[in-house]
MARPAPA-751838 format. One record per residue: residue in one letter; x, y, z of N, C-alpha, C in turn. Coordinates in steps of 0.02 Angstrom, whole numbers, plus 50000, padded with zeros to 5 digits. Layout:
N
AXYZXYZXYZ/...
This chain:
410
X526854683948489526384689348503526104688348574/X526134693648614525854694648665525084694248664/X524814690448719524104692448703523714694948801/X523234698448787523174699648845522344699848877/X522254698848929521554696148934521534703148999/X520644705448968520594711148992519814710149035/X519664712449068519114711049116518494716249129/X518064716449111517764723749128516934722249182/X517184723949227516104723049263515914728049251/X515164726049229514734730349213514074730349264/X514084737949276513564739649318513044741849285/X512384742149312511864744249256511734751449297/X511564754349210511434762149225510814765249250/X510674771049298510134771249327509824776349269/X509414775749247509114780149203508924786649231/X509294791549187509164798549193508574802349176/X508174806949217507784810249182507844813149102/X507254813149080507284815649004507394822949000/X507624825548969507834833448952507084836248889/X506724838948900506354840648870506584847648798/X506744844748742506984850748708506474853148685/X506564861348694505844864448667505804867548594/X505404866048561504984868148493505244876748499/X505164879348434505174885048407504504890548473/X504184884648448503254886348481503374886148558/X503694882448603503554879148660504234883848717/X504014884248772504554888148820505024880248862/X505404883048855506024877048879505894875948957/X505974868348944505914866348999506514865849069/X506474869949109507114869649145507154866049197/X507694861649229507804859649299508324860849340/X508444862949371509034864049423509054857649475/X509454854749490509484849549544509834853649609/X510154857649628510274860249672509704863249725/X509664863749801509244864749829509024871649835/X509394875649798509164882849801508564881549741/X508604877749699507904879749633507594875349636/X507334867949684507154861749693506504865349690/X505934863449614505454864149602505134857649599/X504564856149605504324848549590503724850449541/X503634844649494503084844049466502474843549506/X501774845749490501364840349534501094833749511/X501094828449560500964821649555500694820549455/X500024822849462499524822449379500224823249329/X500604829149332500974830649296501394826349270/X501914823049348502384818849317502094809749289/X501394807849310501144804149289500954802849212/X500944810249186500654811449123501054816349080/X501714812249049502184815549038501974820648978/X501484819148944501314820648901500904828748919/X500724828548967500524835048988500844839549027/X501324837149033502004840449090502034846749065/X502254851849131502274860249112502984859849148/X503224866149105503884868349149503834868349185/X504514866549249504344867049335504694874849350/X504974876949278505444884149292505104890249235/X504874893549246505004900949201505434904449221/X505514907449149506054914949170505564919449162/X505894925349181505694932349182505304934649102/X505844934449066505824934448996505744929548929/X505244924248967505304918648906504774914548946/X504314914948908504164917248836504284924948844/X504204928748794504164935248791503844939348830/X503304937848815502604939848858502744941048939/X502894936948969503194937649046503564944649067/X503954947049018504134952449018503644961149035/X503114957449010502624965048993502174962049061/X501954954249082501784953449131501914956149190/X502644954449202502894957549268502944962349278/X503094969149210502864977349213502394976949238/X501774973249221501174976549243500784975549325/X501154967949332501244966349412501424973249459/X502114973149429502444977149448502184982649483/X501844985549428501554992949433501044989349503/X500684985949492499944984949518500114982149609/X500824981449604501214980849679501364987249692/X501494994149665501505000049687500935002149700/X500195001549666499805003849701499724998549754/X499714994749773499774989549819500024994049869/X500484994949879500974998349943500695004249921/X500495010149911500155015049913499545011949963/X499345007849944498555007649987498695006150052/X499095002850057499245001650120499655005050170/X500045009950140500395016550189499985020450184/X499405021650181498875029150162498755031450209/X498615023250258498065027350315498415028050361/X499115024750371499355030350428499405037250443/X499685040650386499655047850380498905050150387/X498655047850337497905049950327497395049850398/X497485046850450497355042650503497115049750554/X497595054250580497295059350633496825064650584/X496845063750515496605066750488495775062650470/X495645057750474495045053350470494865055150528/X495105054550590495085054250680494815061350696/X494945066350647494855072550692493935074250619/X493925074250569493455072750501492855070050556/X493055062350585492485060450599492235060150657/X492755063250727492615065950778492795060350814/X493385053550810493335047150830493915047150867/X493755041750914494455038950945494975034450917/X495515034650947495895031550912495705023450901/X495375019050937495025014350942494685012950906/X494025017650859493785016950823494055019150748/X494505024150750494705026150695495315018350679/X495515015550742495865009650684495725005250656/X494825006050663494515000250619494874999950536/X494945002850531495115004350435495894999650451/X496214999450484496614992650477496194985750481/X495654984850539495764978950540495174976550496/X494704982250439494164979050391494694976550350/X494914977850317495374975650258495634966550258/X495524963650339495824958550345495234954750338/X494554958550368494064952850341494084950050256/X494014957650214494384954950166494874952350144/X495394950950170495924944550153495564939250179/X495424937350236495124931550258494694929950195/X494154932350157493824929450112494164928950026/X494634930750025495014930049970495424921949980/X495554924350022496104918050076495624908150048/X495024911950054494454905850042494364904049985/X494214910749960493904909549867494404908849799/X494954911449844495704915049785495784905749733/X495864899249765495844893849728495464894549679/X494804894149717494104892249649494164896149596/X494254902749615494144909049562494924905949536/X495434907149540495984905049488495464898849441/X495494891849481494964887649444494644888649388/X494194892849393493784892949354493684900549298/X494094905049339494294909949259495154912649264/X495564909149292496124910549302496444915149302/X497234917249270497304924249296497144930249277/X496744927849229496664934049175495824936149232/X495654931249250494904932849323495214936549362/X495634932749387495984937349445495994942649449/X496504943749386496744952249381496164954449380/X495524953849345495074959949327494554960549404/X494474956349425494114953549498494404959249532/X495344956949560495694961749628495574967349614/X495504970749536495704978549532494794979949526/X494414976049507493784980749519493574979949587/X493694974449641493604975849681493854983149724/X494484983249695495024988849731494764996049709/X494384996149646494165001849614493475005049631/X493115000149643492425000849675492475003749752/X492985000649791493015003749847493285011849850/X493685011449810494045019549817493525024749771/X493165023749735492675027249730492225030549770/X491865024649824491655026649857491905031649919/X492555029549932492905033449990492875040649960/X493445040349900493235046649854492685052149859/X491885050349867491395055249895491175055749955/X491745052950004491675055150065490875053550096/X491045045750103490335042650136490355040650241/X489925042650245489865043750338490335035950336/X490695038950395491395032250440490965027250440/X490525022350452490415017050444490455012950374/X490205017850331490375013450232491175014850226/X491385019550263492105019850251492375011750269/X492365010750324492485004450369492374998050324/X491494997350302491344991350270491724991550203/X491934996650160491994995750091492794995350109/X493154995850153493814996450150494214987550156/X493354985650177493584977050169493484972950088/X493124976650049493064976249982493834976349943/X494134984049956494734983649942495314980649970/X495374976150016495714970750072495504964450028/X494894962350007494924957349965495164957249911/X495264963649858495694964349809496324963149816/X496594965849875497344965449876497554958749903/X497074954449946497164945449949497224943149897/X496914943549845497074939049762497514942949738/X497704946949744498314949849709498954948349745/X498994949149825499484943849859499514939349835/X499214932949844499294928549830499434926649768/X498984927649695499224926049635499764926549616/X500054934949627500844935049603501194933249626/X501364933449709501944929949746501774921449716/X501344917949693501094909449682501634911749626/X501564916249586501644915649503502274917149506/X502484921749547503124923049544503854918349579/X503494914849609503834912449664504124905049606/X503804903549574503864896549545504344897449497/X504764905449482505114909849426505634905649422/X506434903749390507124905749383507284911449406/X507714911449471507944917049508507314921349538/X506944917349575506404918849611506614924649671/X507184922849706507534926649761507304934449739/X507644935649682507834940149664507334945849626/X506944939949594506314943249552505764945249619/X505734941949661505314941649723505344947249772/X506184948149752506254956049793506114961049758/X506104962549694505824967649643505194968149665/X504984962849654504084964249689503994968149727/X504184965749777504134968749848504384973449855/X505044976349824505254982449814504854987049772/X504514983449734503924989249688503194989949750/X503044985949803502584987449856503104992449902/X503564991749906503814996449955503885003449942/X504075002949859503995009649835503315014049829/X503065010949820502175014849824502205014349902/X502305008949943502325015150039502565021050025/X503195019949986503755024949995503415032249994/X503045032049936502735039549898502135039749906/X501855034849960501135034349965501025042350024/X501415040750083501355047650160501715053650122/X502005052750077502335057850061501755062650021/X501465059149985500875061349924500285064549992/X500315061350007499525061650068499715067550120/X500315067150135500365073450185500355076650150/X500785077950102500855084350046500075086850014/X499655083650032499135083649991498585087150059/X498705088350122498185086050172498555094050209/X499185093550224499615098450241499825103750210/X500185102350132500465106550094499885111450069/X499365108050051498945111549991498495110450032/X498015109450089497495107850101496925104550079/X497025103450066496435097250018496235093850079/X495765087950059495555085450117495625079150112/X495625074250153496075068950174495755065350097/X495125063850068494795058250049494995061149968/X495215065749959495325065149883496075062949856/X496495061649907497035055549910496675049349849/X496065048249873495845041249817495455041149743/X495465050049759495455051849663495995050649635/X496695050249654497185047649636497135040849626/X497185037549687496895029349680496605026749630/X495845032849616495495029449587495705027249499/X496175035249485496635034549415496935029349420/X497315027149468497735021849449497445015049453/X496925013549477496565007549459496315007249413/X496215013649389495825010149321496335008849258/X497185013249279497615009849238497815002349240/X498035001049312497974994149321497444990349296/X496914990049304496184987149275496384984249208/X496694989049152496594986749101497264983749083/X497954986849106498444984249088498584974349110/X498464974849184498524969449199498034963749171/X497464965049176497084960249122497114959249034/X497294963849019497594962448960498324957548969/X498654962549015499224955949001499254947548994/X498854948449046498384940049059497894936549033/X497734940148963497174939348940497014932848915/X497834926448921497774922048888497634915748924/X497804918849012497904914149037497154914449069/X496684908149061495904909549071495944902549123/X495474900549140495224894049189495704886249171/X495514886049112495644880249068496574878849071/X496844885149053497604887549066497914886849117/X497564889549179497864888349210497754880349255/X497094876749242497214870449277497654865249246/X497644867749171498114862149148498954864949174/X499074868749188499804869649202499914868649277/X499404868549323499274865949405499134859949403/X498974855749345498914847249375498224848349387/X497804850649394497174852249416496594850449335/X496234845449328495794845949285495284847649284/X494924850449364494304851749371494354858749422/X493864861349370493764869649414493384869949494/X493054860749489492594861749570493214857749632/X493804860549596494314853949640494734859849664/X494234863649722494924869349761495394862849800/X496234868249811496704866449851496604868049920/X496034871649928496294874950020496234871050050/X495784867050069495704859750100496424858250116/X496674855850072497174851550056497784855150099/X497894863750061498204866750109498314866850158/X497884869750191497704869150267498094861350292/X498084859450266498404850550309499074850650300/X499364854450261499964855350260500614860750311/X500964856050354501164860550410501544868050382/X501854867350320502024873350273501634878950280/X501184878150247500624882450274500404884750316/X500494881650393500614883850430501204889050482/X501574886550456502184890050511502254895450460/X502164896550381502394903050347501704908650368/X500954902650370500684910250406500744910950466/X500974909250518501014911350575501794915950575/X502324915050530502634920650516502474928050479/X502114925550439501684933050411501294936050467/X501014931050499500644936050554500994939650598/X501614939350619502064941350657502154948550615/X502694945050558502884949950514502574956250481/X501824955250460501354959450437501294964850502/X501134961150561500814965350628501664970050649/X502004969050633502654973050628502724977850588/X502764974950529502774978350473502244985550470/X501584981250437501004987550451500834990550512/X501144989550546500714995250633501434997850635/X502034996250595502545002050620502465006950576/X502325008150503502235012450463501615015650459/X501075011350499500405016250520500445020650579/X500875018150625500695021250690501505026550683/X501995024550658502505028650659502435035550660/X501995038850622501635047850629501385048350672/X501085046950693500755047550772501405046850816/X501685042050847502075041450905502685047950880/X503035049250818503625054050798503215060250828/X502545061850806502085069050821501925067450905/X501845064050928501575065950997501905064351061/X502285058251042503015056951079503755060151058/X504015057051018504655062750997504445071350967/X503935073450984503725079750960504055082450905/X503795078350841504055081750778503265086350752/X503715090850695503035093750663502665088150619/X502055090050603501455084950572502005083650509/X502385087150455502545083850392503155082150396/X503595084050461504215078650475503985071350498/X503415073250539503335065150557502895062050496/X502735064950456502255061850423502925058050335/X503425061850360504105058450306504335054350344/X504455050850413504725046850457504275041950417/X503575041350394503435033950370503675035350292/X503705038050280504235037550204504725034250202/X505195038250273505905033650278505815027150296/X505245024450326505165018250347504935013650275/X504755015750252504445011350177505085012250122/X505405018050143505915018450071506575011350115/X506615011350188506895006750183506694998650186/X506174998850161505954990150154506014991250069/X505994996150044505964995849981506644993749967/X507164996949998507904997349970508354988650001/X507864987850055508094982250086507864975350046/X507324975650011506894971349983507434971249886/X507654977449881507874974549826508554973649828/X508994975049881509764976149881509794966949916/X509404966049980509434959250018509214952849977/X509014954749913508694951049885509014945849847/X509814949349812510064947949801510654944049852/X510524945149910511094942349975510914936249989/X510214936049995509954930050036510094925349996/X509794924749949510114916449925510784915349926/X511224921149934512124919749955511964915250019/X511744916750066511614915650122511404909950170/X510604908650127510214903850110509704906950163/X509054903850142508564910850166508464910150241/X508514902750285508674902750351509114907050364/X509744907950351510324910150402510194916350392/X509874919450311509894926050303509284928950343/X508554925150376508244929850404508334928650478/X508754924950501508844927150559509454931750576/X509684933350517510354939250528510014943050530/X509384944950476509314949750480508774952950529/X508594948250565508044949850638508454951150687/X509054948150687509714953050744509784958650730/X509914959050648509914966250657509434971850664/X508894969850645508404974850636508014975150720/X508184971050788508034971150834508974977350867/X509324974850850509844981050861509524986550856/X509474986750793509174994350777508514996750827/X508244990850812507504994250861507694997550941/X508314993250976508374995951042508815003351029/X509145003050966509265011750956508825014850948/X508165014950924507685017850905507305020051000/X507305014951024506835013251098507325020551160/X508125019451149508705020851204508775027651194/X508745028751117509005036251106508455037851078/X507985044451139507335047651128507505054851083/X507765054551027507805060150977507685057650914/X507235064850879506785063550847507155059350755/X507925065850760508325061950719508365056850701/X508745053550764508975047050783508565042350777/X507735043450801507415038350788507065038050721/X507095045150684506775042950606507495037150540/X507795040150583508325035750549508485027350560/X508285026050632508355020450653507695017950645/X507145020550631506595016650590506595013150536/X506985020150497507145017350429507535011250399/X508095009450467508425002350466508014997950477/X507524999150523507144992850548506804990150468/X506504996650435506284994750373506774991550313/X507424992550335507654991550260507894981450294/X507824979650346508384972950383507604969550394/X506884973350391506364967150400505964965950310/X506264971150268506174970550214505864963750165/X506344959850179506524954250143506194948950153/X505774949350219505404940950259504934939950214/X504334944550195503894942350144504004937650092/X504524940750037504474937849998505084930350012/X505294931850050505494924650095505154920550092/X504774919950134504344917550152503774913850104/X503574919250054503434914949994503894910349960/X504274912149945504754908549915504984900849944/X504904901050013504754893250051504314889350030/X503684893150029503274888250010502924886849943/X503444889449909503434888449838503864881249835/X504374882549866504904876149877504794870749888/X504604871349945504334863649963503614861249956/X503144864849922502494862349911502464860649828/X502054857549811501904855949747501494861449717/X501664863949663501334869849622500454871049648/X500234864149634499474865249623499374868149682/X499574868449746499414871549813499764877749821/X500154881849787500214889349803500004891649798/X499464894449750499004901549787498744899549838/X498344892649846497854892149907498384892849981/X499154889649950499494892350034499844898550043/X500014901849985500144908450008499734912750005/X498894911849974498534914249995498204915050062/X498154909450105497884907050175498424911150210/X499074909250194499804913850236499624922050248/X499614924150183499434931650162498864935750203/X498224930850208497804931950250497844933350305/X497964928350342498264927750406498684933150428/X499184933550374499644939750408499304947750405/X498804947050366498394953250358498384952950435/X498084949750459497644950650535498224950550571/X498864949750557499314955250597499294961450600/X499384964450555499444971250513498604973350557/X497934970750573497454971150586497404974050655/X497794967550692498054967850779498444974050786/
């Protein structure tokens, strides 16, 4: 009999993370190791395995997320409604209150004082009544203001209360892009968002001229509309959230104490920096091309008041279409390579827009610029969802959000 001598080295095994299987009761815990979904726990979290939260949601799971993001959803269309209004609405405030163009563009830049103070408080307030605070906070802020515009109060309360509703729409930036950004297939869900803000631009100049031009009405009952739809938002979105209170959300941020804001902390983080100094770019692009676009189509390319006043339609329907079609590209791409393709292109377009002075040509080549700068926002969140640790996104894409307001301001 043959006998044979066999040899084996043994290396020792590096121990693998644990796979968390989830309960009937409990939402599954997901990880992706690839650098497109590289989520991290925060520090408390992975210390205390026992309190560990998913580093992934989906869309649809738990259930609930589902009726969440409808109601986001919606509450990002009036979002982009508020914010395409006043361009159109704008020679019509200017000529109402007898103002220059100088003073009439205050109503861009109150809105940013309100982000600036959302930008501050948006941590604590998650803290201490979480999102279910939030939601009811952004939309009564947002509701209180358009009331007042609604009875047509002398241009100065116009001015101060329009920063009331600027602080609504800072916690509402920030919360959902934080909330959304941390998703499974964030790319993609991130452009829906933003495609549901682009769509309320979309139908925001369209509603307002039609409303100011078509039928005569007068510029300020635009926000009896408003005011309906905040008070749908009001209740849908806080209901949706009704579960997630102070307590909820610090335990799922690593956070045990409601007097323990992140902005501090933020702020020291260079992330935080370079994404708001891209929002500020981006915003001051973004909002002064779809505010000022009716004006320059009416007094430079000499269109009539409700052709130029659809040139910012076409400009919002294409961040809308760009935001949800690119949305799906970029992560092909990877979100570096994809936003600097798409700043070549959308600077192409702009020197078609600049070379060829017809009125055609340039409502159309607006509309590219909108559909190729579409996508940077929620980019941009989506970075610093990436590389920061959970407990610090609202406070950094809140501070970002801000900041870029006071582009949109400039």
């Amino acid at each position: 009999m043959n006998t044979y001598t066999c040899a084996m080295e043994l290396h020792p095994i590096q121990p693998q993370p644990a796979l968390l299987q989830p309960s009937k009761d409990q939402s599954p815990l997901q990880v992706q190791a690839n650098e497109n979904e590289d989520h991290r726990l925060s520090a408390a979290q992975a210390q205390d395995p026992e309190n560990a939260v998913e580093a992934l949601t989906r869309w649809n799971h738990p259930r609930i997320n589902t009726w969440r993001l409808a109601t986001i959803f919606f509450a990002f269309v009036n979002f982009g409604m508020n914010d395409a209004c006043y361009g159109p609405l704008l020679p019509y405030i200017q000529e109402d209150y007898h103002l220059s163009y100088t003073i009439a563009s205050l109503v861009f830049l109150s809105p940013f004082v309100g982000y600036t103070c959302a930008a501050l408080v948006s941590d604590r307030l998650h803290m201490r009544y979480g999102r279910r605070g939030i939601s009811a906070i952004a939309a009564l802020s947002k509701l209180l203001a358009y009331i007042v515009i609604s009875v047509h109060p002398p241009y100065p309360a116009v001015v101060v209360i329009l920063a009331l509703a600027g602080f609504g729409n800072g916690l509402l930036d920030g919360a959902w892009n934080a909330w959304v950004g941390t998703m499974d297939h964030a790319n993609q869900i991130l452009g829906l968002l933003h495609g549901c803000y682009g769509a309320g631009a979309t139908i925001s100049p369209s509603i307002a001229t039609a409303m100011v031009v078509k039928y005569g009405l007068n510029w300020w009952r635009f926000f009896h509309l408003m005011t309906g739809l905040l008070v749908a938002e009001l209740v849908i979105v806080t209901l949706a959230f009704w579960e997630e209170n102070g307590a909820s959300y610090r335990h799922k941020s690593g956070n045990d104490s409601e007097d323990k804001g992140m902005t501090r902390k933020a702020l020291k983080e260079r992330t935080t920096w370079v994404a708001a100094a891209f929002l500020l770019m981006y915003m001051g692009v973004e909002v002064s091309t779809g505010g000022y676009i009716v004006v320059f189509m009416n007094q430079v390319r000499h269109g009539r008041p409700f052709s130029s006043g659809m040139t910012a339609t076409g400009f919002w329907l294409g961040v809308t279409v760009g935001r949800i079609i690119l949305g799906f590209v970029t992560p092909k791409l990877g979100e570096w390579l994809a936003v600097i393709v798409y700043i070549i292109c959308a600077i192409g377009v702009q020197l078609l827009f600049w070379l060829v002075p017809q009125f055609i040509v340039s409502a159309v080549a607006i509309a590219l610029v909108g559909f190729f700068i579409g996508p940077f926002f929620p980019a941009a969140c989506l970075m610093v969802t990436r590389i920061l640790p959970r407990e610090l996104h609202v406070a950094s894409i809140g501070f970002s959000s801000a900041l870029g307001g006071g582009g949109a301001a400039v």
